[in-house]
N, C-alpha and C positions, 0 to 999 in steps of 0.2 A: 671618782673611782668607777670602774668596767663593770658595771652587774651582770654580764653574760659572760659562758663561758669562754675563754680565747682560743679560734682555733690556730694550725698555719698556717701561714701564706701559701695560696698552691702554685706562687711562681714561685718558692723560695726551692734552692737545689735541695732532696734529701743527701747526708753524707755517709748516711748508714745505709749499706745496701740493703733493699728489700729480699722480702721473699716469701711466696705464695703459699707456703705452709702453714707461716705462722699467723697468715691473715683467715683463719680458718679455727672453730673451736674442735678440741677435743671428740665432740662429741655430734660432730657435724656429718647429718645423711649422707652427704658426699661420697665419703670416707670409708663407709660400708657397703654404697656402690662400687666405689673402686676393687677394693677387697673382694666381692662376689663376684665381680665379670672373671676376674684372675684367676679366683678357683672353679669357673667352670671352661677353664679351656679351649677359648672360642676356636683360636685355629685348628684345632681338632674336627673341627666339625662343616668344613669343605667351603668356607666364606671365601668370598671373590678374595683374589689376594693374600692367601694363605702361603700360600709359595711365589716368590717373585722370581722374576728373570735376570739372568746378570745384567744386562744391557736395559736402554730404554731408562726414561723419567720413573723417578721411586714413585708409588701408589703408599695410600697412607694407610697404617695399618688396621685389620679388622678387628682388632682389640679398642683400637680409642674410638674408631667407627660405633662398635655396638654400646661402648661405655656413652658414647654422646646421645646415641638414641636412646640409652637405657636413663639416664637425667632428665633427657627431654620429657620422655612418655612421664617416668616420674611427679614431674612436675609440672603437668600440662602443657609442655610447650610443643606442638605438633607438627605446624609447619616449618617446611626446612628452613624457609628465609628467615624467620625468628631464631629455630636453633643456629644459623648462618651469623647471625647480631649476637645474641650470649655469646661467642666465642670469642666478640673482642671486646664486651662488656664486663662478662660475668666471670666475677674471679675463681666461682670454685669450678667454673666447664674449665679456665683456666690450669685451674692445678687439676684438674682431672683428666685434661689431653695436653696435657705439657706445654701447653701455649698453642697449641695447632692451631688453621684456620682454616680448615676444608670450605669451599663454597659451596650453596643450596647446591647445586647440581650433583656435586659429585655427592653430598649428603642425601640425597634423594636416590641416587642411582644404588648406593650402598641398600635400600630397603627395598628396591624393583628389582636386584639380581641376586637376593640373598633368599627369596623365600623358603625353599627349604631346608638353608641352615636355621633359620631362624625359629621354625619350627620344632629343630632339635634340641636349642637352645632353650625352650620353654619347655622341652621334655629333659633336658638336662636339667633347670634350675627344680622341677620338679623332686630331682630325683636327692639334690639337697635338701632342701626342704624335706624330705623322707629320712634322711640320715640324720637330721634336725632334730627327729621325732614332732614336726607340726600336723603329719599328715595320718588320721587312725585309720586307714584304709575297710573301714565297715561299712560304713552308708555314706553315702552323696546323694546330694540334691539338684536336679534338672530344672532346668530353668531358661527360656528367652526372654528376648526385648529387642523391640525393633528402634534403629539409628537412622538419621536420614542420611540417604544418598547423596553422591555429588550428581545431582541430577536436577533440573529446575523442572517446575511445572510448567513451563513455557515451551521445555524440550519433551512431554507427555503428552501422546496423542493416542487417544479412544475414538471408536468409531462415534460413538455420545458426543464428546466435546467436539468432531471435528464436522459434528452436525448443526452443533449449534451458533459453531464459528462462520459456517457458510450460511447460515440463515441470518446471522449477524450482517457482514458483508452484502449479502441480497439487499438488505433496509438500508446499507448505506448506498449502494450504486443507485437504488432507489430516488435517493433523498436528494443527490446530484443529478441525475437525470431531471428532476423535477425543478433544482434551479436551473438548471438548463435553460429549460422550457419557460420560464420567468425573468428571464435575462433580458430579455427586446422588452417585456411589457414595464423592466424597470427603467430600462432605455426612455420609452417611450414618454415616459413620467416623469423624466429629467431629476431619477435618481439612480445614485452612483451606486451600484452591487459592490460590495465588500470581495468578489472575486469578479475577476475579467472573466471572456471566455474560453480563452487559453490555460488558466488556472486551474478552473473547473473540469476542462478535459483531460488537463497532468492528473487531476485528484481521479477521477473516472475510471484513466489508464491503469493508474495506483491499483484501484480496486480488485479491477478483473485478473490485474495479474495475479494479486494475492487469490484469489477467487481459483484460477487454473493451479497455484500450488497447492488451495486446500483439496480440490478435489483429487488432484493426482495424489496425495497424502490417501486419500479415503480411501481409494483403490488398493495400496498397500496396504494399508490395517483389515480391510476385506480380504487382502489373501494372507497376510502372516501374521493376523493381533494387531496387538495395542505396542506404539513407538517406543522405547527411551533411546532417545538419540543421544544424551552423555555418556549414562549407562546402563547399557543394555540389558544386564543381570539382577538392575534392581525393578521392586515391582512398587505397583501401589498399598499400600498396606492400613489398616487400620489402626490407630495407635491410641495412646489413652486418651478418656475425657470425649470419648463417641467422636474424633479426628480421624481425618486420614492423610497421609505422607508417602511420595516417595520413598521406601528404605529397603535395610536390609534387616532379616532374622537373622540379632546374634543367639547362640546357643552356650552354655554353657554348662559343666558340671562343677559342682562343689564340696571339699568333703568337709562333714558336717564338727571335724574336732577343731581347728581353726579357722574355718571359712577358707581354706585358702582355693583355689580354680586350679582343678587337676584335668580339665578339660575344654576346649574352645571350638568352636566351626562357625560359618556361615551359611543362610542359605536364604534362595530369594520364595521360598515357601513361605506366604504369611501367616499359616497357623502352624500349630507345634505338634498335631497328631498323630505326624508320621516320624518324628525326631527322637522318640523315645529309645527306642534299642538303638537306633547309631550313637546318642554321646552316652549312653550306658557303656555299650561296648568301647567307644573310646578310651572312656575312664576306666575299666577294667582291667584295658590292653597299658594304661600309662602306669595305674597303679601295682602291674604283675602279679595280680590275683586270682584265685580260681573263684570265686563267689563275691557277689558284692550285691547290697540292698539300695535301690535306688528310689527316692520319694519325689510324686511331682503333682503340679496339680490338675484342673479336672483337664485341661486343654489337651493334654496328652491322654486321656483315656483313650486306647483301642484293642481291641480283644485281637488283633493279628500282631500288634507288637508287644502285647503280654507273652503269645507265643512264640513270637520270635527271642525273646528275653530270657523265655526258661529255656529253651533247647541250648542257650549259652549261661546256664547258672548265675543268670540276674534275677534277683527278686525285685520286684517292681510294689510300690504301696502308693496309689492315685484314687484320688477322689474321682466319685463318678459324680454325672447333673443329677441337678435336685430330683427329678421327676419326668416319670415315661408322656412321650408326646402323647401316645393313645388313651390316655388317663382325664377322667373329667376332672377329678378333686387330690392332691396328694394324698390322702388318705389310702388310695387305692390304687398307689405308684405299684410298677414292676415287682419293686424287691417287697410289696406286702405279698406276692402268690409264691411260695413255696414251690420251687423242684425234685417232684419225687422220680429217682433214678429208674426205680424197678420200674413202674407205670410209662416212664416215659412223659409226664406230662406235668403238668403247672396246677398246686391245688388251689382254688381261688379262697378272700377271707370267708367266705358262704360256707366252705365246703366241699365244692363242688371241683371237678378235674376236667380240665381242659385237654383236650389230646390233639396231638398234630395233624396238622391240616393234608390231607393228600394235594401233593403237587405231581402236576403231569408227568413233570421229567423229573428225572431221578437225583433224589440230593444229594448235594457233595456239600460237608461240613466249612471244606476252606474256601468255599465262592459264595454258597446260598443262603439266606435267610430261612430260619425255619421257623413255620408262625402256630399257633397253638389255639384252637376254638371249640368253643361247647354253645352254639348260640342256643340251643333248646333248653339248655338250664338259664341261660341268662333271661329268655324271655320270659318267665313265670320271678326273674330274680329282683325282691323289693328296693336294692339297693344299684339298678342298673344304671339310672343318670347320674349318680355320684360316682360310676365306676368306669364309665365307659362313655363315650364321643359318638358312638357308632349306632346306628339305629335298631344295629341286629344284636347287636352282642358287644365283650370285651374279647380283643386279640392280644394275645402275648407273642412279642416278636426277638427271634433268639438270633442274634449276630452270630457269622463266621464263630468258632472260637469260645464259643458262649461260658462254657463250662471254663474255662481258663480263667476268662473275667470273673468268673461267680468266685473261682478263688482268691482274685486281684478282694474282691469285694469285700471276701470275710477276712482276710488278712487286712484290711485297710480301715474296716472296722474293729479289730480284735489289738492295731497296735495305734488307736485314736492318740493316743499321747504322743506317740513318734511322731505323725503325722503333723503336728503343730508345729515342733523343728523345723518346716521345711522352710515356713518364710522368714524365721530370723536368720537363717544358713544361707540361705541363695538369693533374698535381698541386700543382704550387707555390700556385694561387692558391687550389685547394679548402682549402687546411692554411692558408694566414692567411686565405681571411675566415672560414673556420670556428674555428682558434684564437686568432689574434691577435686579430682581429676579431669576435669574439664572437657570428659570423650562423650556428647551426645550427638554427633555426626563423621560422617566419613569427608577425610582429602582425599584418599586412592578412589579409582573405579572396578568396576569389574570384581566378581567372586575372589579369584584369587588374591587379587590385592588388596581387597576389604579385609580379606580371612588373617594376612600378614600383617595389618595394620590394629587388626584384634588381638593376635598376639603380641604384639607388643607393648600394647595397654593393657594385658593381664599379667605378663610378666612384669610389669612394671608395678602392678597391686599386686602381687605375690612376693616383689622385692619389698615394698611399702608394710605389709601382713608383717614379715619376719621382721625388720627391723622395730615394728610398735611392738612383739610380743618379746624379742629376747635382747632389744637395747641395743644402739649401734657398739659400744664400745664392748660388752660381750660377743658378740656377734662377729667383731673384727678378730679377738682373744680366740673361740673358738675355732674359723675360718683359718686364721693363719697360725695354730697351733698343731 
């Protein structure tokens, strides 16, 4: 008797017609994909192909288009040539474009001439997810991470490396010249050189040419920067674990009731201090609100985008650094000297009041540093090398904007408990579309087509969010009710 299960014969004819439906469970993510592209309307929203012409070869529609990239992003599948294979493999891309078979090209082109519908579209699905109730519209959390570029470090050229690479090259032409010169005396000793001297002169030639592209390189980085010749827009960046990479700064915002991303951008800016009020403002303008509280962490501290954030009723709550550079010990950081308004001045832990420094030319709050000294009390003061670097005294140095931060400051301290929200709100989505989802580099180049290939990896964890919180088959109930 058979101990294993029997299965069929897969030459035998089936006589029962199939059908893609039913090879699919109830309860199958698919299904709720399908369902949400439909309720947001795509051709609504100006997709190539939205309107056809009577005449000419049919184009395939922007609705199974975005349903395929919205599966793909889904479930890691990014390049088009793979989403190009699902579609004669996978039975539910099957039942979810009808059997279609768009080739990479035309799938690729649908995400290079779509950018700003697509953008709509992740301010549309936004805007269900609102009508969801997933979205509490009070606080978001800010947040980067830098992705690598499609860019190799072989296509990066600094004046640095393009120094070191022709000091390289120098030792080798070197190294040939000098069998060169060795040639006849192994001749002469009735031993065979491992190169003739025709060999050694191709290798020679070799050199110097590269030798004439490095330097004509050098001359270009001397007058416009540093190369990326894949792409242009990405930079060098530091990334975690003290690395550095080719990439890009993605941005995001997040609001903090379901994690879900009510904002996205790019930028080839490696640190995040100047990003604050623009995905504030993004998220504001997506979520249609007159006020919103936004938490980030210290990377964004700056007293011009605190101001720029209140003049548009953003509340901002950011940690500042541990401790003032001018400071010998923590003990005796910045925020231990008191600002007294009336005075005008800084009162140190002594006691003592520091008042500001005359500057030649006349201060302007939104450009100048204003710095704050009393070195005649410091120099009789028993506590000066614990408090101070400086041989004369301690300075207190007031950024642009000072007074704005001092509020960022007591608000940031006064809501320490909010402040701890920020990292399980704005790391959840970095950790799946980075693990789950499979997005920790780019296939496009270029800002804009990074930014487009962003959003569709966050609509695709915004589709993922909703359907793990209210159940595909709810989800389908509500949607199409």
């Amino acid at each position: 008797m058979e101990r294993y299960k029997c299965s069929e014969n897969r030459n035998q004819i089936n006589m029962l017609p199939m059908c893609l439906d039913d090879m699919l469970t109830g309860d199958a993510e698919v299904r709720a994909l399908d369902v949400i592209v439909e309720k947001m309307d795509i051709p609504s929203m100006g997709f190539t192909h939205s309107e056809t012409k009577e005449t000419g070869r049919k184009p395939y529609s922007p609705v199974d288009m975005f349903k395929l990239y919205a599966y793909g992003y889904f479930n890691g599948i990014r390049s088009t040539r793979k989403v190009e294979r699902e579609c004669y493999r996978n039975i539910e891309v099957m039942w979810l474009i009808n059997g279609l078979k768009p080739d990479f090209k035309t799938i690729a082109d649908f995400r290079k001439n779509n950018k700003g519908p697509i953008k709509q579209a992740f301010h549309k699905f936004s805007m269900i997810c609102d009508e969801l109730g997933l979205i509490g519209k009070e606080m978001i959390a800010v947040d980067g991470s830098k992705f690598r570029a499609s860019n190799s470090r072989f296509s990066y050229h600094s004046e640095k490396k393009l120094q070191k690479k022709i000091e390289h090259y120098n030792k080798v032409a070197e190294g040939y010249l000098l069998l060169l010169d060795q040639y006849d005396e192994q001749e002469n000793d009735c031993v065979t050189p491992k190169l003739n001297r025709s060999e050694i002169d191709e290798k020679i030639k070799g050199v110097y040419k590269r030798l004439d592209e490095l330097r004509e390189l050098e001359q270009t980085v001397k007058i416009s920067g540093t190369i990326y010749e894949t792409d242009p827009d990405s930079r060098m960046m530091q990334t975690n674990n003290k690395g550095c990479d080719i990439c890009h700064n993605v941005q995001i915002a997040v609001d903090d009731k379901n994690h879900m991303v009510v904002a996205v951008d790019v930028t080839s800016e490696p640190v995040d201090k100047e990003q604050l009020h623009n995905m504030s403002l993004h998220a504001k303008e997506e979520l249609g609100v007159e006020t919103i509280t936004v938490i980030a962490d210290k990377g964004y501290y700056s007293a011009q985008q605190f101001a720029m954030c209140k003049e548009d009723n953003i509340i901002p709550i950011v940690a500042k650094a541990d401790r003032s550079f001018m400071a010998a010990t923590k003990e005796y950081e910045k925020s231990k000297f008191n600002y007294d308004e009336n005075q005008d001045g800084y009162i140190c832990p002594q006691g003592h009041l520091l008042r500001p420094y005359q500057h030649r030319k006349k201060y302007t709050q939104e450009t100048d540093f204003k710095r704050y000294q009393n070195f005649e009390a410091c120099s009789n003061c028993p506590v000066k090398e614990n408090c101070s670097n400086n041989e004369k005294g301690r300075t207190i140095q007031d950024r642009p904007f000072q007074r704005i931060a001092d509020e960022v400051d007591r608000r940031t301290e006064q809501f320490a408990d909010m402040y701890k929200v920020r990292k399980q709100t704005v790391e959840h989505p970095w950790g799946t579309i980075k693990r789950a989802m499979g997005f920790s580099y780019f296939l496009t180049r270029r800002t804009e087509n990074v930014r487009t290939e962003s959003l569709l990896s966050f609509i695709a964890y915004n589709m993922r969010r909703t359907i793990n919180i209210i159940g595909t088959k709810q989800l389908i109930r509500i949607l199409q009710g």
